[in-house]
KOLDREN-620639 format. One record per residue (C-alpha): residue number from 1; residue in three letters; x, y, z. Coordinates in steps of 0.5 Angstrom, whole numbers, plus 500, padded with zeros to 3 digits. Layout:
<pts>
<pt NUM 'Ala' <X Y Z>>;
...
</pts>
This chain:
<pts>
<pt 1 'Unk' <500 500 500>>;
<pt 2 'Unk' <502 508 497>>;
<pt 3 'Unk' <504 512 504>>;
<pt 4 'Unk' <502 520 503>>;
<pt 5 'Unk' <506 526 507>>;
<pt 6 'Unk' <502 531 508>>;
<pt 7 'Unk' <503 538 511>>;
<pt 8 'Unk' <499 544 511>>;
<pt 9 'Unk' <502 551 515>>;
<pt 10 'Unk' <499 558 515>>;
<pt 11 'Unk' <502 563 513>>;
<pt 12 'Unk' <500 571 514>>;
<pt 13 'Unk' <503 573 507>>;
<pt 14 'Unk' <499 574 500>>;
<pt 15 'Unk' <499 568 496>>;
<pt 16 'Unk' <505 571 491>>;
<pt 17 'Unk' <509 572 497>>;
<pt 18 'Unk' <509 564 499>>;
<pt 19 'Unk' <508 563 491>>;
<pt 20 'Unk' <515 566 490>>;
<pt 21 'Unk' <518 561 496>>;
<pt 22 'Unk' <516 555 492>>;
<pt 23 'Unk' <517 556 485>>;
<pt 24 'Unk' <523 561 485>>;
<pt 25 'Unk' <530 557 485>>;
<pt 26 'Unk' <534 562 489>>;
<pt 27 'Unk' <529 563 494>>;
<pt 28 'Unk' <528 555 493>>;
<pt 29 'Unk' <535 554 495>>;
<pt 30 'Unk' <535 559 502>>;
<pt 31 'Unk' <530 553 505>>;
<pt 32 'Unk' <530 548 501>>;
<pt 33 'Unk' <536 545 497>>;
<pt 34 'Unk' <539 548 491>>;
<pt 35 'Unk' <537 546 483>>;
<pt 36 'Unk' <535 549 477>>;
<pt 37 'Unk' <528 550 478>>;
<pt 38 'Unk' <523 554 473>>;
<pt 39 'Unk' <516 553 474>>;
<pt 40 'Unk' <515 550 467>>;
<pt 41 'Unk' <510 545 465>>;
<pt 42 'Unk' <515 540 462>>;
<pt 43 'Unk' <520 543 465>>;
<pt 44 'Unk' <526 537 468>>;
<pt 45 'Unk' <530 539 474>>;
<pt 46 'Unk' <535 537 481>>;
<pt 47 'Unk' <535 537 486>>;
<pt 48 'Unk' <542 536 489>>;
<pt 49 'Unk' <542 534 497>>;
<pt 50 'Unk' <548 530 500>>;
<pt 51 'Unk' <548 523 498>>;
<pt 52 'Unk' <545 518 504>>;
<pt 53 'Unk' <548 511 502>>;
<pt 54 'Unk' <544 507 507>>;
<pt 55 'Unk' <537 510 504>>;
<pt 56 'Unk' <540 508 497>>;
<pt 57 'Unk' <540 515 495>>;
<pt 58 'Unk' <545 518 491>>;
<pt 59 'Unk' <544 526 492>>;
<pt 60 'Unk' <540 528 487>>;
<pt 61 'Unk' <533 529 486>>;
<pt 62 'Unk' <531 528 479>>;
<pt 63 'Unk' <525 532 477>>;
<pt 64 'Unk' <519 534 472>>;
<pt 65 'Unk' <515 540 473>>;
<pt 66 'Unk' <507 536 472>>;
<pt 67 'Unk' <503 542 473>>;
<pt 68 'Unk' <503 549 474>>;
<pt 69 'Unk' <497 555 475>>;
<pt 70 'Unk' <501 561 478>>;
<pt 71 'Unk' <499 562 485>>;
<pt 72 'Unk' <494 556 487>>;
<pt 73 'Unk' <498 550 484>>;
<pt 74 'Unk' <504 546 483>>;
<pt 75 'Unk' <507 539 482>>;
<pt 76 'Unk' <513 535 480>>;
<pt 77 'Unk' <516 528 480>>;
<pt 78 'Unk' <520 527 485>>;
<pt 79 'Unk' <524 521 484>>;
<pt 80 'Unk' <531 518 486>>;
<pt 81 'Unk' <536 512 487>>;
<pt 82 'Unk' <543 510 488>>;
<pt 83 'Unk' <545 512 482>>;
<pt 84 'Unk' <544 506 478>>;
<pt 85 'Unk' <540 508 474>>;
<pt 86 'Unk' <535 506 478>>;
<pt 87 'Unk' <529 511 481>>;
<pt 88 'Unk' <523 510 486>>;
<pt 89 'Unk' <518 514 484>>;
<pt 90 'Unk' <514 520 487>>;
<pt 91 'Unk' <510 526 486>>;
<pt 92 'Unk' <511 532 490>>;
<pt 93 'Unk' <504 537 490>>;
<pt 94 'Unk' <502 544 493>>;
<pt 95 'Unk' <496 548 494>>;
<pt 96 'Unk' <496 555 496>>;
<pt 97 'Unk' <490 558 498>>;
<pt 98 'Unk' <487 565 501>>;
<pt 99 'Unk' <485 565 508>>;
<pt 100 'Unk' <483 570 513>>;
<pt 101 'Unk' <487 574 510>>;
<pt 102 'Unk' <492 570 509>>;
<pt 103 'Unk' <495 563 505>>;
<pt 104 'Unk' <494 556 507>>;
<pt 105 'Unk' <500 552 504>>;
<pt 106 'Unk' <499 545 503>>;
<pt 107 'Unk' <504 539 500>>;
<pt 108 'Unk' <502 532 498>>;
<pt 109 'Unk' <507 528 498>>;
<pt 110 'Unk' <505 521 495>>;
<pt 111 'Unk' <508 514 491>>;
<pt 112 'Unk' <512 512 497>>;
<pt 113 'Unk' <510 504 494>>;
<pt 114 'Unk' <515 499 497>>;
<pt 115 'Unk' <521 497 502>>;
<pt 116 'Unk' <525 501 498>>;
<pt 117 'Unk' <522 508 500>>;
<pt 118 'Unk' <520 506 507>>;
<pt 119 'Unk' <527 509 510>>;
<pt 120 'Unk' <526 516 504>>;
<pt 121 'Unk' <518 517 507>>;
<pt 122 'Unk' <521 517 514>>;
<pt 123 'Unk' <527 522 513>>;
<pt 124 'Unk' <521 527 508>>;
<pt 125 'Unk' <516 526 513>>;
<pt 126 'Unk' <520 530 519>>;
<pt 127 'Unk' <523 533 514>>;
<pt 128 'Unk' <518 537 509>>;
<pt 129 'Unk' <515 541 515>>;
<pt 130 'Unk' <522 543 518>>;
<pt 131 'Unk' <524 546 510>>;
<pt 132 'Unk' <516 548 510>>;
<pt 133 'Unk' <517 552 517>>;
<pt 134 'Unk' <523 556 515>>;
<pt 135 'Unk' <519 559 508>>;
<pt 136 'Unk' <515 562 515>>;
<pt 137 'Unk' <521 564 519>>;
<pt 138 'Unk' <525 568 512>>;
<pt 139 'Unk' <518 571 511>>;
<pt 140 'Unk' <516 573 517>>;
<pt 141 'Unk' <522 574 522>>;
<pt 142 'Unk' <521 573 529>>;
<pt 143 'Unk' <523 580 533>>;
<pt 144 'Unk' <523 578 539>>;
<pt 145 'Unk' <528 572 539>>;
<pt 146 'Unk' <521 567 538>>;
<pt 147 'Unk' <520 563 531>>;
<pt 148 'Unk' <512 563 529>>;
<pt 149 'Unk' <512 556 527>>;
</pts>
């Protein structure tokens, strides 16, 4: 059976503001990893992270834009291996939403079929809403010494 990562955090900034966050490869890079990402339906991108042998990962997301409606959509293939030529497939989703006076952001991350993807789906499920948390923290710096996660 598939497992699903899903995460959604509110933020008190406009829809463009949090859209820029996840569709611009130099902002990308400030809370998540480097690549060469352009929010392109078709569009091949990496995403380059340290090579974690003992996930059978070689440090490099490969990547196709799926969808794009600026500002309220966004997928991509999320696929990796251990270099071989080999990937284990996935599909990385966001929604962006107005509410009260802000945007709720919500990722799907779903395809994890399979022992091979256990230890991956384990690492992305405490990842993502750590790297999702820091677009927060950037967007709204705390003043007083205290995130607003």
């Amino acid at each position: 059976m598939a497992k699903i990562i899903k995460y959604d955090l509110f933020f008190p900034n406009p829809q463009a503001e949090v859209w820029e966050y996840i569709t611009n490869a130099d902002l990308i890079a400030q809370w998540l990893m480097p690549s060469n990402f352009l929010p392109v339906e078709g569009h091949e991108f990496q995403l380059k992270a340290p090579a974690m042998p003992e996930m059978d990962f070689d440090g490099v997301f490969y990547c196709k834009v799926l969808e794009v409606t600026p500002t309220t959509q966004l997928s991509y293939s999320w696929n990796f291996g251990p270099g071989d030529g080999t990937l284990n497939k996935s599909v990385v989703s966001w929604t962006l939403t107005e509410k009260n006076g802000g945007t709720e952001l919500s990722l799907i991350h779903r395809g994890f079929e399979g022992e091979t993807f256990m230890a991956m789906f384990d690492s992305m499920s405490e990842g993502w809403p750590k790297h999702i948390s820091q677009i927060l923290e950037i967007l709204n710096p705390a003043t007083d010494d205290t995130a607003k996660v």
